[in-house]
N, C-alpha and C positions, 0 to 999 in steps of 0.2 A: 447519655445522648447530649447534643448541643446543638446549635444553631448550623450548623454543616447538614448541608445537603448531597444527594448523589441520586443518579439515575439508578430506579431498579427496575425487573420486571414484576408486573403488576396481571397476573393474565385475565384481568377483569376488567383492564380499563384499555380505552378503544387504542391501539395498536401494541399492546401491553409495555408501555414503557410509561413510566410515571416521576418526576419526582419528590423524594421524599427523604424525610432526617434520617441520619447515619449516624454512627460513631466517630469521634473525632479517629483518622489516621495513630497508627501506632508504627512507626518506623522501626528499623530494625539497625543494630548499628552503620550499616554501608546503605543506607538512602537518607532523601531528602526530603520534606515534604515543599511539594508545589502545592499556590495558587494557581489553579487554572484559570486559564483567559479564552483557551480557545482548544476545541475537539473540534478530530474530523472524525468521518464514521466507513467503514467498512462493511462489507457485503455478509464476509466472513461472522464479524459476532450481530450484527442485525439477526443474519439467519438462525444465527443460535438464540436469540434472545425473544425470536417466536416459540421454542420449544423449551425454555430454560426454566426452574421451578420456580415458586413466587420466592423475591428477595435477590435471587442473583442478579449480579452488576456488571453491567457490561462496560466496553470501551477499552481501547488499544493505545490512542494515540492522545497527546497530549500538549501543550504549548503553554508556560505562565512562568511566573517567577519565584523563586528557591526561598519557602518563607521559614523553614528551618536546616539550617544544613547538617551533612550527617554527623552522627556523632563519632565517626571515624578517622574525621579531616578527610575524607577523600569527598572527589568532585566538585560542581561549584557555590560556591560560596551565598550567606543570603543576600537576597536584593538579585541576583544575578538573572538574566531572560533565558529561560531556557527551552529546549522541545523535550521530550522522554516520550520513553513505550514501558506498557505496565501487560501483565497478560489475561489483566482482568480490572473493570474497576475505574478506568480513566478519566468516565463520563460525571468526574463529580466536581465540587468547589476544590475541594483540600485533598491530593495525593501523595502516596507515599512512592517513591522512585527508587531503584539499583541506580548506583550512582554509575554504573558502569552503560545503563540505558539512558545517561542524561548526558545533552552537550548545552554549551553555551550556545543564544544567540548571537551573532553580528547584529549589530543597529539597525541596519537598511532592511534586516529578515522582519515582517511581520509575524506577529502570534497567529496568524491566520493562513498564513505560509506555512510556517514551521509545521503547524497540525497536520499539515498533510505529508509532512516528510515520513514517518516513524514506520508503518505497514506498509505503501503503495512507494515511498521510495526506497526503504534499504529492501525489497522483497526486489522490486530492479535493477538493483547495485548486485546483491546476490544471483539472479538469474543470468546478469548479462560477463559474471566473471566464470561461468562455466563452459564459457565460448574460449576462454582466453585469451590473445593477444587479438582483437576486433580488427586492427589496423587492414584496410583493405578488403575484409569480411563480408558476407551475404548477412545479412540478419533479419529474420522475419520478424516480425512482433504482430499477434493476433489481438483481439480486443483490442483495439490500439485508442480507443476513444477512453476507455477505463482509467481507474487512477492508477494502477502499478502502466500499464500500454500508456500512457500520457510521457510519465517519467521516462520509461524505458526504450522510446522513439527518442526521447532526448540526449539522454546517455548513447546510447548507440551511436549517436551521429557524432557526438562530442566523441566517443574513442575511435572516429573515422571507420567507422564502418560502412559498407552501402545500405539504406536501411527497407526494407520495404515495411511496408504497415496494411493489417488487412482489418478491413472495416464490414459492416452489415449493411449498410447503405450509402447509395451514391452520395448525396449530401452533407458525409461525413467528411469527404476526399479533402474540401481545403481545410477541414481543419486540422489530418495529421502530417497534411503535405507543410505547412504552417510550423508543426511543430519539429519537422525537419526530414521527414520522411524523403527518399528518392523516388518510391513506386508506392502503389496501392493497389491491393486487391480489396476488389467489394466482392460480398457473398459470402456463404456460410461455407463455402469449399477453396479450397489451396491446389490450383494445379502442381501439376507431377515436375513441370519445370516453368523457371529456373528451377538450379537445386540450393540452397544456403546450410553455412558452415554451424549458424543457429538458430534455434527458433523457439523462441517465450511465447508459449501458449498458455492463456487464462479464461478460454473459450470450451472449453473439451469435445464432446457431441464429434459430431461432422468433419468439424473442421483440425481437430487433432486427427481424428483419423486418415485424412489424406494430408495434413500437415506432413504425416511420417514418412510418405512418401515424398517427399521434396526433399529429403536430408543427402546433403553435398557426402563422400565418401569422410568416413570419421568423424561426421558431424554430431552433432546436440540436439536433442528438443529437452526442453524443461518444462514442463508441467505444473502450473501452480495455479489453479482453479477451472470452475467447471460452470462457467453459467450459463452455461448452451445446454450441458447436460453430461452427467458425470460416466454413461455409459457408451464406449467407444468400441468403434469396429475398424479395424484396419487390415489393410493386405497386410500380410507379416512378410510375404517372400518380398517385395518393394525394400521392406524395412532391412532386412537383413545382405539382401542382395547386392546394396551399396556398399556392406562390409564397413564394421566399426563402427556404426553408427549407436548411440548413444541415447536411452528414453532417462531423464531424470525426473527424479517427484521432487520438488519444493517445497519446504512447510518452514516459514519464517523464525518461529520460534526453536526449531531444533537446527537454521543457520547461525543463527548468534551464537551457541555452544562455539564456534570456533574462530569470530570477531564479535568483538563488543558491539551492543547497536550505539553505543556514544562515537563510535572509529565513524561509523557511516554516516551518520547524522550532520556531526562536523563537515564533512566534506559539502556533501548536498546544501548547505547552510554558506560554503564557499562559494560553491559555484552557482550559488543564486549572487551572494554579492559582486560575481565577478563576470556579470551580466549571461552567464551562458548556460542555463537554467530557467526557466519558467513555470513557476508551481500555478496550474488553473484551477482554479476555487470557482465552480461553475453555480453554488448555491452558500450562503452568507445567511444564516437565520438565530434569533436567541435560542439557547438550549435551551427554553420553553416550550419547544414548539417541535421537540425532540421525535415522538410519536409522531407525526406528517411526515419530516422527513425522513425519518427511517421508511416509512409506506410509500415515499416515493424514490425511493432509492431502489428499492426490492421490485418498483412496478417501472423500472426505467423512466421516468418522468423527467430524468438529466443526467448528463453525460460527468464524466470526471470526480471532482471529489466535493464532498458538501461538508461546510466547516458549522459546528454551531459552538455562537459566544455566551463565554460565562460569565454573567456579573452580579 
């Protein structure tokens, strides 16, 4: 053991995340180990990390600088800013990385930015290339306040898509009309028209289920979360009666199997410095303080994504 730290679950102390001394990282030839600077947090292993045994480690996403690089020459080099995704483990000082999960930063990217790229933005980069060519496109995007719905209003509109964005409440309207949205629905329901060519739903419940019914002939819904509620009811005759229409499940880690998450990262890390991207970091706290926001993450206390710094 050493002076390295990492978040574990602890299911004794008050929202079970604690932390506490780890083992230094042991890389494998093709990573890297980062310093972390900066984690954002996910819905996804929050929720596991209420049910996860004592000692497991959570964390996806990650943002710091390459303090040893791999022993394979591949990736980047030490000293370098990097972001990385790990599929366990992130939330700590000292990580070990696939170099194939690590890109360099641009200067202008904050470590605080970059955090929120890894889960909420290549899982939007993935949803929204099963549309295919957007240009001219309907595109719905549910949850649209959410971290993947934040990115993937943005993206849409950048691949000229029309985009609508459906929110839960009225009050949410300028902020995804802001983030470039054309239309908005409020409510937990999707009327039957218009009809769009896709639709990234991270809502499930309600609003997938008449989501399905809005699908333009040979269109898309993609499915990648449930936090309205994982058990859905839908007309099926709506669904099929459009002819060729298409349900996809999304599960981020079994997308990368067919790009690198370094291919996506870089991009998103582009088009932040090429002004047409906006990463919204709606909470900024020390990973000290790691247990609150996870509890308020899971209790909706704020919209978007919550980064916590490592120092």
């Amino acid at each position: 053991m050493s002076g390295h730290r990492a978040v574990i679950v602890d299911p004794n102390a008050p929202g079970r995340l604690v932390i506490a001394p780890v083992a230094d990282p042991a890389p494998e030839r093709g990573e890297a180990v980062v310093r972390v600077r900066a984690v954002s947090l996910n819905r996804g292993e929050v929720r596991r990390a209420g049910m996860a045994a004592a000692g497991w480690r959570p964390g996806w996403d990650l943002a710091g600088v390459v303090d040893v690089g791999a022993a394979n020459g591949s990736g980047p080099r030490v000293g370098a800013r990097v972001v990385g995704l790990v599929t366990e483990g992130a939330w700590a000082e000292r990580v070990a990385v696939p170099t194939h999960a690590l890109a360099e930063l641009p200067d202008k990217v904050t470590f605080s930015q970059a955090a929120t790229f890894p889960v909420a933005g290549l899982t939007a980069i993935h949803a929204l290339a099963k549309g295919g060519v957007l240009l001219g496109r309907r595109v719905l995007i549910t949850g649209a306040t959410g971290g993947v719905g934040d990115f993937a209003v943005q993206l849409a509109r950048l691949a000229g898509a029309h985009v609508t964005a459906s929110v839960r409440r009225d009050d949410q309207t300028a902020a995804v009309r802001a983030l470039g949205a054309h239309d908005v629905i409020v409510g937990d329901a999707i009327p039957p028209s218009p009809k769009y060519d896709l639709i990234v739903d991270s809502v499930g419940g309600r609003t997938l289920g008449t989501a399905l019914g809005a699908l333009q002939r040979a269109g898309t819904c993609v499915t990648l979360g449930v936090s309205a509620g994982a058990e859905v009811t839908f007309d099926a005759r709506e669904f099929f009666v459009a002819g060729r229409t298409t349900l996809y499940g999304l599960y981020l880690f079994t997308e990368l199997a067919s790009e690198p998450a370094s291919v996506g990262l870089r991009r998103l890390g582009e088009f932040v410095v090429s002004g047409q991207l906006a990463p919204h970091v709606s909470l900024e706290r020390p990973w000290t303080e790691i247990a609150q926001v996870a509890q308020d993450l899971m209790a909706r206390r704020f919209h978007g994504k919550a980064v916590l710094t490592v120092e």
